[in-house]
Gaussian input, Z-matrix of N, CA and C with variables (Angstrom, degrees):
# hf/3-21g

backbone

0 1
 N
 C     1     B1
 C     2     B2     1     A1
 N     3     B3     2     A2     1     D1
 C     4     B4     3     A3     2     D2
 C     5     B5     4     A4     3     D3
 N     6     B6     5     A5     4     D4
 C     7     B7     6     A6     5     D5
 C     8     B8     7     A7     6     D6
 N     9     B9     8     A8     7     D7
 C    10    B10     9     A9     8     D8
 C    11    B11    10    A10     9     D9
 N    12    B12    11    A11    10    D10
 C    13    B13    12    A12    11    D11
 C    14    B14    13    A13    12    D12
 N    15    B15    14    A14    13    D13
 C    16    B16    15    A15    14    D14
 C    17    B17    16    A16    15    D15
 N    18    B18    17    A17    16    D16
 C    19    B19    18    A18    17    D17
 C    20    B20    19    A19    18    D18
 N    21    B21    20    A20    19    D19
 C    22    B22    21    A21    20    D20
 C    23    B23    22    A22    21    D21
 N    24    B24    23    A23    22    D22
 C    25    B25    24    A24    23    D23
 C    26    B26    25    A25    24    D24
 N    27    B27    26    A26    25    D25
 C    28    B28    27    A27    26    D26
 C    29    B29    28    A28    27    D27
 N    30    B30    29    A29    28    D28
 C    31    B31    30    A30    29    D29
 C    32    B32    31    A31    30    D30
 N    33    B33    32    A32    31    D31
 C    34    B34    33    A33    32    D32
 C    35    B35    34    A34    33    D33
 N    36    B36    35    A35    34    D34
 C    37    B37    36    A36    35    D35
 C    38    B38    37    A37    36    D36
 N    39    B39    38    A38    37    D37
 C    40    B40    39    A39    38    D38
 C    41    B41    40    A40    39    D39
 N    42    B42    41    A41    40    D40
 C    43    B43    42    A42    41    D41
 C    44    B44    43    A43    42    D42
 N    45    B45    44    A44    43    D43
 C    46    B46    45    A45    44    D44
 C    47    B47    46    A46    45    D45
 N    48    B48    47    A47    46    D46
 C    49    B49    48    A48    47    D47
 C    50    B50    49    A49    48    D48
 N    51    B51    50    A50    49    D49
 C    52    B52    51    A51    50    D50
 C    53    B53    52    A52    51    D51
 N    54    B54    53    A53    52    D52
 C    55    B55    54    A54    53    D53
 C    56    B56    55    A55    54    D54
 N    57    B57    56    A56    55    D55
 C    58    B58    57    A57    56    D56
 C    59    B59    58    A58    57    D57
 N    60    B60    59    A59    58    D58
 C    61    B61    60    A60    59    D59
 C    62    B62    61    A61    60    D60
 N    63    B63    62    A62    61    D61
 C    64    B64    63    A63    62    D62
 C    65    B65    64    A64    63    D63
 N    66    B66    65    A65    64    D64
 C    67    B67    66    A66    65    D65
 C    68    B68    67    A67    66    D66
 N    69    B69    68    A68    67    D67
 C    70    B70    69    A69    68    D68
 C    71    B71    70    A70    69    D69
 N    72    B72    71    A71    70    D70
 C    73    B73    72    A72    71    D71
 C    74    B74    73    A73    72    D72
 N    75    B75    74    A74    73    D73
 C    76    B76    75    A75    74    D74
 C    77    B77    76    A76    75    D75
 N    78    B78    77    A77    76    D76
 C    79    B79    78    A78    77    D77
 C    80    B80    79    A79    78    D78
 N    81    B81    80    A80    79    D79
 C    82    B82    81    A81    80    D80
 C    83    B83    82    A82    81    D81
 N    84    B84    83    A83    82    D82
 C    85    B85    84    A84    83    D83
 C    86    B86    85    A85    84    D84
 N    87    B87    86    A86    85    D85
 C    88    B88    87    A87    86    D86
 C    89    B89    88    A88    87    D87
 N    90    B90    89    A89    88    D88
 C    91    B91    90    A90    89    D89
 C    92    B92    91    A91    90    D90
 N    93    B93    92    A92    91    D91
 C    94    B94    93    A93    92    D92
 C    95    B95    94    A94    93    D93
 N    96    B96    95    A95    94    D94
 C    97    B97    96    A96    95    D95
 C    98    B98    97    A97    96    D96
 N    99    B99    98    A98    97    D97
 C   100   B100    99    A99    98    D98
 C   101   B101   100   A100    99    D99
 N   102   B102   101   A101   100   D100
 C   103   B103   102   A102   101   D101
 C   104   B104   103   A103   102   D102
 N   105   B105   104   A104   103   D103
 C   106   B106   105   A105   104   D104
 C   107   B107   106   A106   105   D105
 N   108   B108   107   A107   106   D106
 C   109   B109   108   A108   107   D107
 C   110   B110   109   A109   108   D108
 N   111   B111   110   A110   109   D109
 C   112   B112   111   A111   110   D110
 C   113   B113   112   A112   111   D111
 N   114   B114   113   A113   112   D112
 C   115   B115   114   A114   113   D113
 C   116   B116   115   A115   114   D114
 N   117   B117   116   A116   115   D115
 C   118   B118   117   A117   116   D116
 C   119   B119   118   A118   117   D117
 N   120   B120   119   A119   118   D118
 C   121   B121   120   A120   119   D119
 C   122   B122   121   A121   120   D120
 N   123   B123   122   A122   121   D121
 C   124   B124   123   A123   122   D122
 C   125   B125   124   A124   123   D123
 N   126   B126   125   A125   124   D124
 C   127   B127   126   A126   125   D125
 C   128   B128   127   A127   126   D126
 N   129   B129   128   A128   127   D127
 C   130   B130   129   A129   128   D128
 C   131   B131   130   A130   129   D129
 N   132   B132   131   A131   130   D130
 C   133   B133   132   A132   131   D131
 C   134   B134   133   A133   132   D132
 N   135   B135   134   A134   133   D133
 C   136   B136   135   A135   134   D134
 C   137   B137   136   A136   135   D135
 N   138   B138   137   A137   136   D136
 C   139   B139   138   A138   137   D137
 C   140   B140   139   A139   138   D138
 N   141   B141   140   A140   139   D139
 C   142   B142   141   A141   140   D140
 C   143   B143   142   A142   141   D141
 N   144   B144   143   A143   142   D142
 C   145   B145   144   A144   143   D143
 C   146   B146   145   A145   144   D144
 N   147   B147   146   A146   145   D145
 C   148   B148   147   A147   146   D146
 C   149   B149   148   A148   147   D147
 N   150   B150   149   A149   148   D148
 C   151   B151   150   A150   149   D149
 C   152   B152   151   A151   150   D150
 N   153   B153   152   A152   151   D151
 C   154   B154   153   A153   152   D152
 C   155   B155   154   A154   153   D153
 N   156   B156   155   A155   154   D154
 C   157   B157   156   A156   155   D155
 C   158   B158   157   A157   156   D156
 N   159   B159   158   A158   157   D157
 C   160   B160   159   A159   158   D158
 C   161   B161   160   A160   159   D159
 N   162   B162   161   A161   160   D160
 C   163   B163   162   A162   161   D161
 C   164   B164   163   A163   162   D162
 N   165   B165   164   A164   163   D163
 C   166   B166   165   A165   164   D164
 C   167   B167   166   A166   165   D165
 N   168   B168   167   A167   166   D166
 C   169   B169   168   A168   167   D167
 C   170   B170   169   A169   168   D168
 N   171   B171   170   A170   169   D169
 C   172   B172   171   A171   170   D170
 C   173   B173   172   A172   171   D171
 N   174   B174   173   A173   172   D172
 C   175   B175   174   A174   173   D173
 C   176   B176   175   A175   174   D174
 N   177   B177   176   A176   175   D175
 C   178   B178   177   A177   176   D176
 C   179   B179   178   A178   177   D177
 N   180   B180   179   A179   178   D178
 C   181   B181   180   A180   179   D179
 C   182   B182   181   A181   180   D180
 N   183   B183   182   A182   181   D181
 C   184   B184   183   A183   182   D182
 C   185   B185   184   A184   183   D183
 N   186   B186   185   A185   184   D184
 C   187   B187   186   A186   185   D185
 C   188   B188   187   A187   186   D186
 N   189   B189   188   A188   187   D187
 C   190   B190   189   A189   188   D188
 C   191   B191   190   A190   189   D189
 N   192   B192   191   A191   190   D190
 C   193   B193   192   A192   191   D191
 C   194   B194   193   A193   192   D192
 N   195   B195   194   A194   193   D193
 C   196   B196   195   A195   194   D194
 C   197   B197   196   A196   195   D195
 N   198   B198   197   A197   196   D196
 C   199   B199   198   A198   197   D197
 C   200   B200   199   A199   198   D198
 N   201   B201   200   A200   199   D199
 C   202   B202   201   A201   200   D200
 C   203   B203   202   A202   201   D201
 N   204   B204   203   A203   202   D202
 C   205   B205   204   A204   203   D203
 C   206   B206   205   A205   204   D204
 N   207   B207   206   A206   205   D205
 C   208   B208   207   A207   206   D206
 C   209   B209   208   A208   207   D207
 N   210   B210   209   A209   208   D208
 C   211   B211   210   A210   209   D209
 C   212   B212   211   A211   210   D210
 N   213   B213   212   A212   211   D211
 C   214   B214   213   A213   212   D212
 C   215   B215   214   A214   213   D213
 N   216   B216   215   A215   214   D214
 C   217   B217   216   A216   215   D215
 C   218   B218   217   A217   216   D216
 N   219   B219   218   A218   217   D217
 C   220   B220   219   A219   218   D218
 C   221   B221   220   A220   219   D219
 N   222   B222   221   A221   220   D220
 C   223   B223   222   A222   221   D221
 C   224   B224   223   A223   222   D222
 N   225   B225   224   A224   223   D223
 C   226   B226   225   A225   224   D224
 C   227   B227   226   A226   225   D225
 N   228   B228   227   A227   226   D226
 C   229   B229   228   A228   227   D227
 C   230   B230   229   A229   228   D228
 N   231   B231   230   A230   229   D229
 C   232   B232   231   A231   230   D230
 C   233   B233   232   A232   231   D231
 N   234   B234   233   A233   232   D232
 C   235   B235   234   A234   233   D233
 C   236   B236   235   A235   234   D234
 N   237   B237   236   A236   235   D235
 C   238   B238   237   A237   236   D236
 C   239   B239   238   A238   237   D237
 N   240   B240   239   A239   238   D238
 C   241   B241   240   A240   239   D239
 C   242   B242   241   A241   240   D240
 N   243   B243   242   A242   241   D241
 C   244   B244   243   A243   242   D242
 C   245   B245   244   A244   243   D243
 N   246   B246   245   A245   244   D244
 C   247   B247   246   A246   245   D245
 C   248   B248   247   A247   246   D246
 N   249   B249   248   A248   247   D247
 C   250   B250   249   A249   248   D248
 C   251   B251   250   A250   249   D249
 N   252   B252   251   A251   250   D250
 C   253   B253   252   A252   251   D251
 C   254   B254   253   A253   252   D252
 N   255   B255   254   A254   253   D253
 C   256   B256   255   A255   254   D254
 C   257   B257   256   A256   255   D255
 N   258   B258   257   A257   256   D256
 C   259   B259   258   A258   257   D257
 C   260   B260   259   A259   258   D258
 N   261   B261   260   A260   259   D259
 C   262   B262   261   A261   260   D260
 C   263   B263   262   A262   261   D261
 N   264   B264   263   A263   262   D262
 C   265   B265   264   A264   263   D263
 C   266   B266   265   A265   264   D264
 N   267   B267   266   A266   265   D265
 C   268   B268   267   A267   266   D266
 C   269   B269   268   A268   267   D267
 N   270   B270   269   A269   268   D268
 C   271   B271   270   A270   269   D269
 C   272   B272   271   A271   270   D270
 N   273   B273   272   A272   271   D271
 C   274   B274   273   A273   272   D272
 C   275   B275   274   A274   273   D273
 N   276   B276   275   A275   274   D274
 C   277   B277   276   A276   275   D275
 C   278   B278   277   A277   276   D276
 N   279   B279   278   A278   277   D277
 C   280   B280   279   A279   278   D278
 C   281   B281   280   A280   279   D279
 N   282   B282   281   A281   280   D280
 C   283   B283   282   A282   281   D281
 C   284   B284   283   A283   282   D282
 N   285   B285   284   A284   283   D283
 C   286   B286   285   A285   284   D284
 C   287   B287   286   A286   285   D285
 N   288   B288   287   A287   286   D286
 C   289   B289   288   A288   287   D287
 C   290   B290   289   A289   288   D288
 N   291   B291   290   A290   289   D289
 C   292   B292   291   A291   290   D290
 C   293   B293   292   A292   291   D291
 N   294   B294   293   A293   292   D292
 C   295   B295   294   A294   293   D293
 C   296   B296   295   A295   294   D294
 N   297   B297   296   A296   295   D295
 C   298   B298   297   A297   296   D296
 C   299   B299   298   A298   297   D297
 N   300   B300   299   A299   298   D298
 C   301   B301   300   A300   299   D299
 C   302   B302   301   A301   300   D300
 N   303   B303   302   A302   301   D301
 C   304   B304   303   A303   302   D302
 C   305   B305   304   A304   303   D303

   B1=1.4411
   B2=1.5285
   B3=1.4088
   B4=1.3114
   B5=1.8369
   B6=1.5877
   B7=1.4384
   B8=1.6904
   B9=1.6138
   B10=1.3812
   B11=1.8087
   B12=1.4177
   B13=1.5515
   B14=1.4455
   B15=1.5738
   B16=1.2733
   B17=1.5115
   B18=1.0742
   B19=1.4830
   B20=1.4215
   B21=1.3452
   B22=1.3113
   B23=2.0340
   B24=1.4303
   B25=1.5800
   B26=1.2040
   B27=1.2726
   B28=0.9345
   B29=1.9053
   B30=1.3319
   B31=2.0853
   B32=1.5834
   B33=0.8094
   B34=1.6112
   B35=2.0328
   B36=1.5024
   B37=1.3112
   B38=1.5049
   B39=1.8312
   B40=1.3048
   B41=1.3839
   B42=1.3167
   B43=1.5195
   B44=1.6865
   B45=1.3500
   B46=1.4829
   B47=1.5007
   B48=1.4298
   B49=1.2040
   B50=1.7202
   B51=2.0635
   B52=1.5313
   B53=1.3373
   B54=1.1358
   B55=1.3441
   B56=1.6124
   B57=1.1588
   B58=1.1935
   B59=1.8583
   B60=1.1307
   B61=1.5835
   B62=1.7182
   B63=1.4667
   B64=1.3233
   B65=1.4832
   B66=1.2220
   B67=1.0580
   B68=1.5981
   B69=1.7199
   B70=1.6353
   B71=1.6482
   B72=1.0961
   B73=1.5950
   B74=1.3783
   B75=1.6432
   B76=1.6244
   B77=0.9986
   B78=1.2391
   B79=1.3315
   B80=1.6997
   B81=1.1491
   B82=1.4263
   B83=1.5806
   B84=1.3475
   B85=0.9911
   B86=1.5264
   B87=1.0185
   B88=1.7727
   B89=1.3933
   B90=1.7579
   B91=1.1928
   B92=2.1351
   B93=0.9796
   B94=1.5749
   B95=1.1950
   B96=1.5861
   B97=1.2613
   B98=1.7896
   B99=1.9189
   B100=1.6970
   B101=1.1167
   B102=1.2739
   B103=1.2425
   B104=1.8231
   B105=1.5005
   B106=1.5858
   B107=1.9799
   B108=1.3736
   B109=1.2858
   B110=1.4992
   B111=1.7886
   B112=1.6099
   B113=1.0610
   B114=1.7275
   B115=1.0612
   B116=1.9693
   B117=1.2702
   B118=1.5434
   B119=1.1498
   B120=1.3988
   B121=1.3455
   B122=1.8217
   B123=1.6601
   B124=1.8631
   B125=1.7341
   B126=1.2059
   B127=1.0733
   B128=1.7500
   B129=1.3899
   B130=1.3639
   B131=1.4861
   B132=1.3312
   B133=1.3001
   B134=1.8953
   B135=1.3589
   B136=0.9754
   B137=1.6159
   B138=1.5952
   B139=1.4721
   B140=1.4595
   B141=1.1156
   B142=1.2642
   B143=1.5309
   B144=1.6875
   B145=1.1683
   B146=0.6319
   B147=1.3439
   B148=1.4596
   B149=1.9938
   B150=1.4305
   B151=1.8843
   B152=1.3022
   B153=1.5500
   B154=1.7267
   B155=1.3056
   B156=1.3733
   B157=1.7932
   B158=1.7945
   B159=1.8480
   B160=1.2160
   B161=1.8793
   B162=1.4209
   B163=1.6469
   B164=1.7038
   B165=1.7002
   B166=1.4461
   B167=1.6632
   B168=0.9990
   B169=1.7506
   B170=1.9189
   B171=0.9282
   B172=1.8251
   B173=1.6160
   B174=1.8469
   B175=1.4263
   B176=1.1341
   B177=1.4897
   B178=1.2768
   B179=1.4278
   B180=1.1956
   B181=1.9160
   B182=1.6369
   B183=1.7732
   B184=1.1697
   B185=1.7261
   B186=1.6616
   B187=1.6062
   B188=1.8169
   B189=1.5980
   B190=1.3865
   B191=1.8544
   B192=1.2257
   B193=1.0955
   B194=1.7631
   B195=0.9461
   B196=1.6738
   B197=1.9556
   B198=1.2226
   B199=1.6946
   B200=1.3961
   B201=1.6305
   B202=1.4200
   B203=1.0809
   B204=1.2244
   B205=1.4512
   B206=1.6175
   B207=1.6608
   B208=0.7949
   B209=1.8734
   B210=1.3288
   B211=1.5164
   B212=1.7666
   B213=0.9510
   B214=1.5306
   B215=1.9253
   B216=1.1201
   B217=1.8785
   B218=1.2316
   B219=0.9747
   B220=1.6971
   B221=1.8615
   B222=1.3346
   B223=0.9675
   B224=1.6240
   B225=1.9217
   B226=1.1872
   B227=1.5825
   B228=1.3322
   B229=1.0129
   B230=1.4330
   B231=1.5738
   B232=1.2405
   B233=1.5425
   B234=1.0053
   B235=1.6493
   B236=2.2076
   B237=1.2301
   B238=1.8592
   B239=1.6068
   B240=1.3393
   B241=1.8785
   B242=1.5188
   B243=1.7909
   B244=1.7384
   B245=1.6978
   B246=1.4760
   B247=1.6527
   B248=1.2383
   B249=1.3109
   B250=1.4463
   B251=1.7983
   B252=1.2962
   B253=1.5232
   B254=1.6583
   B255=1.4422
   B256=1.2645
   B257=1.5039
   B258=1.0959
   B259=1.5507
   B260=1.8024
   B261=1.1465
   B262=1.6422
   B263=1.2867
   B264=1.5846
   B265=1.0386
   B266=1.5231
   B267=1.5161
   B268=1.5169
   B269=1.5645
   B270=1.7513
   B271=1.5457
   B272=1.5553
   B273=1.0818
   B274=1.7762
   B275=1.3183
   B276=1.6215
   B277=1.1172
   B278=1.6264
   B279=1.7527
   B280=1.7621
   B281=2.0530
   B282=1.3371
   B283=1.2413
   B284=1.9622
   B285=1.3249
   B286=1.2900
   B287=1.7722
   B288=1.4795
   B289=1.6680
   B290=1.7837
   B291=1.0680
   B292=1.1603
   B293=1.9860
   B294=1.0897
   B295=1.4611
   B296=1.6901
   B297=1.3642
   B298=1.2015
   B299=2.0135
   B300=0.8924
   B301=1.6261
   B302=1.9521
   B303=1.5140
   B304=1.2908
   B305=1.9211
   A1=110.98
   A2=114.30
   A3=103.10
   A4=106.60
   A5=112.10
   A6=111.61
   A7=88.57
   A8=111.98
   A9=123.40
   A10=92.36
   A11=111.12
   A12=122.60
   A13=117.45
   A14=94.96
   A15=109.58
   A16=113.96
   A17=103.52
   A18=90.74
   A19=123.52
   A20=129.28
   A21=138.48
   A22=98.80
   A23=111.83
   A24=97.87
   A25=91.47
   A26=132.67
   A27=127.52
   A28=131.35
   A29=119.15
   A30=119.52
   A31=83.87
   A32=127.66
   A33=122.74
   A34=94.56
   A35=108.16
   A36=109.99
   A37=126.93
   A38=100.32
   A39=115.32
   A40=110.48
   A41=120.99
   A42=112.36
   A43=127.62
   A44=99.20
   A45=105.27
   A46=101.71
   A47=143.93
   A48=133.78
   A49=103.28
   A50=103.72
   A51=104.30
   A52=137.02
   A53=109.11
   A54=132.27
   A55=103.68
   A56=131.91
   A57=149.32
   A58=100.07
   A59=94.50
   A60=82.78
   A61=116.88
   A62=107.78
   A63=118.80
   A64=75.87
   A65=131.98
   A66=136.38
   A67=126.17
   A68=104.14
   A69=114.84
   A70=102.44
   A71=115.83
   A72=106.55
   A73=125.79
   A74=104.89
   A75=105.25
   A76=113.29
   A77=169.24
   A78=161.13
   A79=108.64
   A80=103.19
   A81=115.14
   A82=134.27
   A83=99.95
   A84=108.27
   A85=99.63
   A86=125.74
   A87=120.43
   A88=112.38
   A89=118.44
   A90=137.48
   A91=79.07
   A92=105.21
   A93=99.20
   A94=133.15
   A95=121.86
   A96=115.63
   A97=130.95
   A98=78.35
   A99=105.24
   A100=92.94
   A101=146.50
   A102=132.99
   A103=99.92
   A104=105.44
   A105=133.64
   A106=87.56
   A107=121.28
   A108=117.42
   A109=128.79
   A110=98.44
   A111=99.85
   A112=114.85
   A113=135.36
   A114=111.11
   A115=88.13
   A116=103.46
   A117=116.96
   A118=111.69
   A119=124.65
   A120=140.81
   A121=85.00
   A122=91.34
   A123=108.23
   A124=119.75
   A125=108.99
   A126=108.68
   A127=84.42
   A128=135.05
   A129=139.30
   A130=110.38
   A131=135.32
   A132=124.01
   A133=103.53
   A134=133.08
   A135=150.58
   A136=118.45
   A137=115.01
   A138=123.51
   A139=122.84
   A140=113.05
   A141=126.04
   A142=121.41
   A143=111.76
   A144=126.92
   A145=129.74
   A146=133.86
   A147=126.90
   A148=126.76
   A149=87.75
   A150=80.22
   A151=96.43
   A152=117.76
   A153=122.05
   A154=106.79
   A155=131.12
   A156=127.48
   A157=91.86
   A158=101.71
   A159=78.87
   A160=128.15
   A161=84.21
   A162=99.06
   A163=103.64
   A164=109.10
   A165=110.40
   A166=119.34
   A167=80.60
   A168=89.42
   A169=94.60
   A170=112.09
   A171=99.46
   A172=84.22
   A173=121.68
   A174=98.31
   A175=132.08
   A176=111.85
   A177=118.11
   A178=125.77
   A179=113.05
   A180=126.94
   A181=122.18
   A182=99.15
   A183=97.24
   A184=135.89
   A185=70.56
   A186=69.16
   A187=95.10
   A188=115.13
   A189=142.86
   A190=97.04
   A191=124.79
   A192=131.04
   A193=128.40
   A194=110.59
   A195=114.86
   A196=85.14
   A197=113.85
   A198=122.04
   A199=85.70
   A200=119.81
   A201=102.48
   A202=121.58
   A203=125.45
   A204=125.63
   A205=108.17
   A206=129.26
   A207=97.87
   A208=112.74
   A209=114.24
   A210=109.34
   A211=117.87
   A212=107.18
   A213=110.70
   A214=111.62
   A215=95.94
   A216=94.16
   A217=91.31
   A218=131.05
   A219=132.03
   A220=111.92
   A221=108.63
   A222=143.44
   A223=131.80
   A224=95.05
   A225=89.89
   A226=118.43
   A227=113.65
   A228=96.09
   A229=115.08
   A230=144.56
   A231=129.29
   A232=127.91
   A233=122.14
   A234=145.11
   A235=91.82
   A236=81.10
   A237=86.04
   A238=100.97
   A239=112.77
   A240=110.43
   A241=111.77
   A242=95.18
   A243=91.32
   A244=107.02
   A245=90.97
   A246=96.79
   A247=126.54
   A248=103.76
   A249=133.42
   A250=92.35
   A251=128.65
   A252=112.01
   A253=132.28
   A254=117.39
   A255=116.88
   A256=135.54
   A257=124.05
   A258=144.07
   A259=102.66
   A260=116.00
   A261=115.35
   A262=108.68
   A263=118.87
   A264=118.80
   A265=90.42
   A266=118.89
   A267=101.65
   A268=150.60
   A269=93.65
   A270=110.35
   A271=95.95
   A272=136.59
   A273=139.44
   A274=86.53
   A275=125.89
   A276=131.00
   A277=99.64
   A278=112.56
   A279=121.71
   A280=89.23
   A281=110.30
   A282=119.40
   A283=122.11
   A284=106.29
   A285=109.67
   A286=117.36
   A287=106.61
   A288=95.13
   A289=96.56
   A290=135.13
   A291=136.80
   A292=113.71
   A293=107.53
   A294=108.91
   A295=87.61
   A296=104.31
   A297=124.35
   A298=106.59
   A299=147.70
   A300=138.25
   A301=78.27
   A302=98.68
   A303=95.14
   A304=106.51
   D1=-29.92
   D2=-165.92
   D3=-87.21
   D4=5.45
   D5=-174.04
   D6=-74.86
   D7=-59.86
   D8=-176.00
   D9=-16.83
   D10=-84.19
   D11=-156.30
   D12=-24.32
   D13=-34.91
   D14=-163.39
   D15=-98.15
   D16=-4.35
   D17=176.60
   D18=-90.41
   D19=161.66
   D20=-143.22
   D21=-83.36
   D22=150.24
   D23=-171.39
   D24=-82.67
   D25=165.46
   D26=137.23
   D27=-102.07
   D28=152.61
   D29=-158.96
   D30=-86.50
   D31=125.08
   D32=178.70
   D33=-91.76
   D34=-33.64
   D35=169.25
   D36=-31.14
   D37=-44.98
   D38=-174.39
   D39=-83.16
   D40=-57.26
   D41=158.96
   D42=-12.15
   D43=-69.05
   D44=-166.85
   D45=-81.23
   D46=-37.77
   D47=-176.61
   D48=-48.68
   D49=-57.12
   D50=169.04
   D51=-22.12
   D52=-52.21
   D53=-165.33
   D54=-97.81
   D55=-36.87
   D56=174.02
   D57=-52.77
   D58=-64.62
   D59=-170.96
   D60=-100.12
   D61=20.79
   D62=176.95
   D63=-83.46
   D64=-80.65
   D65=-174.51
   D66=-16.12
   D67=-57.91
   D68=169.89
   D69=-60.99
   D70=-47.67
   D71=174.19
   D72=-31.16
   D73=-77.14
   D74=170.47
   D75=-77.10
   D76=62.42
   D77=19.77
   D78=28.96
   D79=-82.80
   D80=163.45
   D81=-31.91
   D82=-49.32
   D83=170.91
   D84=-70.69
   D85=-69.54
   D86=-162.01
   D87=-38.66
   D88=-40.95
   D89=-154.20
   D90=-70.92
   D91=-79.89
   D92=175.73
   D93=-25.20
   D94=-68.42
   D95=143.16
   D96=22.41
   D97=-83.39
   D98=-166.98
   D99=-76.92
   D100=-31.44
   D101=-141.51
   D102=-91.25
   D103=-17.85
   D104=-152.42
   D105=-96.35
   D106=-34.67
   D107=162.13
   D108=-64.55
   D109=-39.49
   D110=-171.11
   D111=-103.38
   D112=8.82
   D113=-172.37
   D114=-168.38
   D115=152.86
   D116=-173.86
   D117=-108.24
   D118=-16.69
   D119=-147.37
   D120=-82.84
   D121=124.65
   D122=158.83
   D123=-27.94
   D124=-74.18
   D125=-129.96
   D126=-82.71
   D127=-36.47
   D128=157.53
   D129=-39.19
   D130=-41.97
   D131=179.04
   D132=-84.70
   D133=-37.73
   D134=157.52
   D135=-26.84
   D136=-51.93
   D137=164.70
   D138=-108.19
   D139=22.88
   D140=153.80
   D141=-96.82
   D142=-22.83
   D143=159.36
   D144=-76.72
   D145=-37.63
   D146=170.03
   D147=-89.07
   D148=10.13
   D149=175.72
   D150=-92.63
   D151=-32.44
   D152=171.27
   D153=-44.75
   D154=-40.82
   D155=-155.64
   D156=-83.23
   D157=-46.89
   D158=-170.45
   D159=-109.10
   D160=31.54
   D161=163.25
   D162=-78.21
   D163=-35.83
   D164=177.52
   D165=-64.09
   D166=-31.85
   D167=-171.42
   D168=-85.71
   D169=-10.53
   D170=-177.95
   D171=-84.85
   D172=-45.69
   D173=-178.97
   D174=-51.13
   D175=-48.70
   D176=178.81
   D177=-45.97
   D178=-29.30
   D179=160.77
   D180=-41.99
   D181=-14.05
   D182=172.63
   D183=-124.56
   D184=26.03
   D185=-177.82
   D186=-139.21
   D187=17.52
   D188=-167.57
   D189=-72.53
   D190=155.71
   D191=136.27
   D192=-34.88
   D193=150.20
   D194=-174.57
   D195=-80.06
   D196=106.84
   D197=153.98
   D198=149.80
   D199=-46.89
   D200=-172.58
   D201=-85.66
   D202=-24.25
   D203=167.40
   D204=-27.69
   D205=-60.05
   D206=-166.80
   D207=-93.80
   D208=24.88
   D209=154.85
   D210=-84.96
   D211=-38.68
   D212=174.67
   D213=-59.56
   D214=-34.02
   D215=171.81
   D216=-80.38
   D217=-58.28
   D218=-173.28
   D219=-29.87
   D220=-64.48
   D221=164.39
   D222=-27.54
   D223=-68.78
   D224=165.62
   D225=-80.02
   D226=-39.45
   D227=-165.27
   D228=-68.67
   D229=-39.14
   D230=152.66
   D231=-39.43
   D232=-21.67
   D233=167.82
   D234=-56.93
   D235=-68.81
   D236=-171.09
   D237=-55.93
   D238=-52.30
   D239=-174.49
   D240=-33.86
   D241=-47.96
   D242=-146.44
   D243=-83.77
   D244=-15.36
   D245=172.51
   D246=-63.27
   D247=-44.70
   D248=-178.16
   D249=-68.11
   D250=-64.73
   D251=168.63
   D252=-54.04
   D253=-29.31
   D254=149.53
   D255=-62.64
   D256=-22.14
   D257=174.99
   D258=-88.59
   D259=-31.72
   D260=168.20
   D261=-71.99
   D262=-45.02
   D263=-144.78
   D264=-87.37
   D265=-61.63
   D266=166.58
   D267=-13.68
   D268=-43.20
   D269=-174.84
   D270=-80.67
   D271=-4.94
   D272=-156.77
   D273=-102.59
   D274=-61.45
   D275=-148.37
   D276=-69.18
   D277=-43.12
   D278=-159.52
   D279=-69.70
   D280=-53.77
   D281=178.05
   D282=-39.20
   D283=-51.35
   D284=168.60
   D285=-70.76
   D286=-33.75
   D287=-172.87
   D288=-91.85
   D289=17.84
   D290=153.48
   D291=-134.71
   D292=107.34
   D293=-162.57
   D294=-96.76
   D295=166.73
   D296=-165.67
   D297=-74.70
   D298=-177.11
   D299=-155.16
   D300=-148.79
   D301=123.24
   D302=178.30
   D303=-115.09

């Protein structure tokens, strides 16, 4: 009993976030990949790139200093917004100066 006492706890929090977003990572990556087979179009390779950078940068939040942690969430996740609004906004803009042929 007294080995139990002594042994080290382990954060099970940290475990699974680890692994959790190792996981969202390559995910990401694959999703790119494929996306890099089926389609040429900018703004699709464009936001497929950047949820990868900032799935990295949400990891990196966890292994950050206590202050940056919360710039790196800060970071990515405004990092992902504005991409994600440039990649909309792109497809609006290509869409209107080429209208559909009825």
């Amino acid at each position: 009993m007294d080995m139990l006492s002594n042994a080290p706890l382990i954060n099970s929090n940290t475990i699974f976030f680890d692994h959790f977003f190792t996981v969202l990572i390559l995910s990401d990556v694959f999703i790119l990949l494929f996306s890099l087979l089926y389609t040429e179009e900018f703004s699709t390779i464009i936001r497929n790139s950047s949820f990868v950078i900032s799935t990295i940068m949400l990891k990196l939040s966890f292994s950050a200093e206590e202050g940056m942690v919360q710039l790196f969430i800060l970071a990515g996740v405004a990092f992902g917004v504005v991409m994600l609004y440039l990649a909309n906004t792109f497809d609006r803009l290509k869409s209107a100066s080429h209208p559909a042929s009825s």
